[in-house]
C-alpha positions as CSV (number, residue, x, y, z in Angstrom):
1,X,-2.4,-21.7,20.6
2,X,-0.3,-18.7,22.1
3,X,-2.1,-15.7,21.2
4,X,0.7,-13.4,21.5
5,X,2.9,-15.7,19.1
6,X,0.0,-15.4,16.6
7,X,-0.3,-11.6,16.8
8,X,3.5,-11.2,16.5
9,X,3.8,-13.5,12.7
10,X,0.6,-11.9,11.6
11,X,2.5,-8.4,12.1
12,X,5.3,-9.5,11.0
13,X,4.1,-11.2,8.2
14,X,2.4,-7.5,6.9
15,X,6.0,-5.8,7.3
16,X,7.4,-8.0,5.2
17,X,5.0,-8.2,2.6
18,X,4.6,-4.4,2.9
19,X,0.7,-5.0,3.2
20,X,-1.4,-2.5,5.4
21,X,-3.8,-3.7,8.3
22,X,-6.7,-1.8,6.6
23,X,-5.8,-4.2,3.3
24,X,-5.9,-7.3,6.0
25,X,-8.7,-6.5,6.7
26,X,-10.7,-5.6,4.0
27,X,-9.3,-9.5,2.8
28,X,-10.5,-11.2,6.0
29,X,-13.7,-9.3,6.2
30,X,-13.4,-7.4,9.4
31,X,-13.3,-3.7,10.5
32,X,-9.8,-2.0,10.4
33,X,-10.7,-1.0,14.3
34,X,-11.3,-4.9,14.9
35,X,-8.7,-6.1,13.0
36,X,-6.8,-2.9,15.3
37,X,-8.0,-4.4,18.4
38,X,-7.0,-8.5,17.1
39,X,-3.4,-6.8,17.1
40,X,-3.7,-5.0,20.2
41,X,-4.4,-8.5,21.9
42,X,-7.6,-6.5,22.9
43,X,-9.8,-8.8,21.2
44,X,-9.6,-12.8,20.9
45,X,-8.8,-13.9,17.2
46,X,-11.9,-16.2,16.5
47,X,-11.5,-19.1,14.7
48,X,-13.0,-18.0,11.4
49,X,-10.6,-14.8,11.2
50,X,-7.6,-16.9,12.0
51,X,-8.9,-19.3,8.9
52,X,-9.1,-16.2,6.5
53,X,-6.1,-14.7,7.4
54,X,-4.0,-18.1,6.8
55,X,-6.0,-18.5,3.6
56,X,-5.0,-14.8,2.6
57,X,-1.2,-15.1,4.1
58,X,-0.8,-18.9,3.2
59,X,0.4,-20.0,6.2
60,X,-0.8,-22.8,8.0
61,X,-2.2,-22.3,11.6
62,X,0.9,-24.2,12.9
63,X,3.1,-21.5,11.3
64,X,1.3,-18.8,12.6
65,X,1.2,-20.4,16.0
66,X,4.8,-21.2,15.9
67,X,7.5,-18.9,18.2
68,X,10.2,-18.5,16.4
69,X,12.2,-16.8,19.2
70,X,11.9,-20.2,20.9
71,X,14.8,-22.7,20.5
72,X,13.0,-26.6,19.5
73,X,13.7,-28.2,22.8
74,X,14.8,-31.8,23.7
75,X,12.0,-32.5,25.6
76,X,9.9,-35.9,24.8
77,X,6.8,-35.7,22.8
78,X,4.1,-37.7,23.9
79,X,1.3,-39.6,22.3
80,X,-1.3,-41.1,23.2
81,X,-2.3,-44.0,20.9
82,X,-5.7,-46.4,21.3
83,X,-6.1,-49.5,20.3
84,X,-10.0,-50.2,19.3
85,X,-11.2,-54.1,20.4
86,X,-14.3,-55.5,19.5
């Protein structure tokens, strides 16, 4: 998952909604100078954050994750499918 992409909806998401990064937060149960520094890209977003703050913004992790600067490409998707045999 891109962190930079992540960092960019979250923000974006809080302009929109008008919401403050002290509210954020207080919601997700963090510091406003950790929540600062998740922002900042000076701190990793754990995995437990980046649940709360889908569960307080109700976006998926897919739609946080998602750039949407980026055109959908062309390219092939590949996947890898197993058979199970006794």
């Amino acid at each position: 998952m891109n962190n930079t992409v992540v960092i960019e909806n979250i923000k974006k998401w809080l302009k929109q909604t008008k919401s403050s990064q002290v509210w954020l937060a207080e919601q997700i149960q963090v510091s406003p100078t950790m929540l600062s520094q998740m922002l900042k890209g000076e701190r990793k977003i754990q995995t437990k954050h980046l649940i709360s703050i889908c569960k307080v913004t109700g976006m998926t992790p897919n739609q946080l994750a998602k750039d949407e600067n980026k055109q959908d490409s062309n390219e092939p998707a590949y996947v890898l499918m197993l058979q199970m045999s006794n």
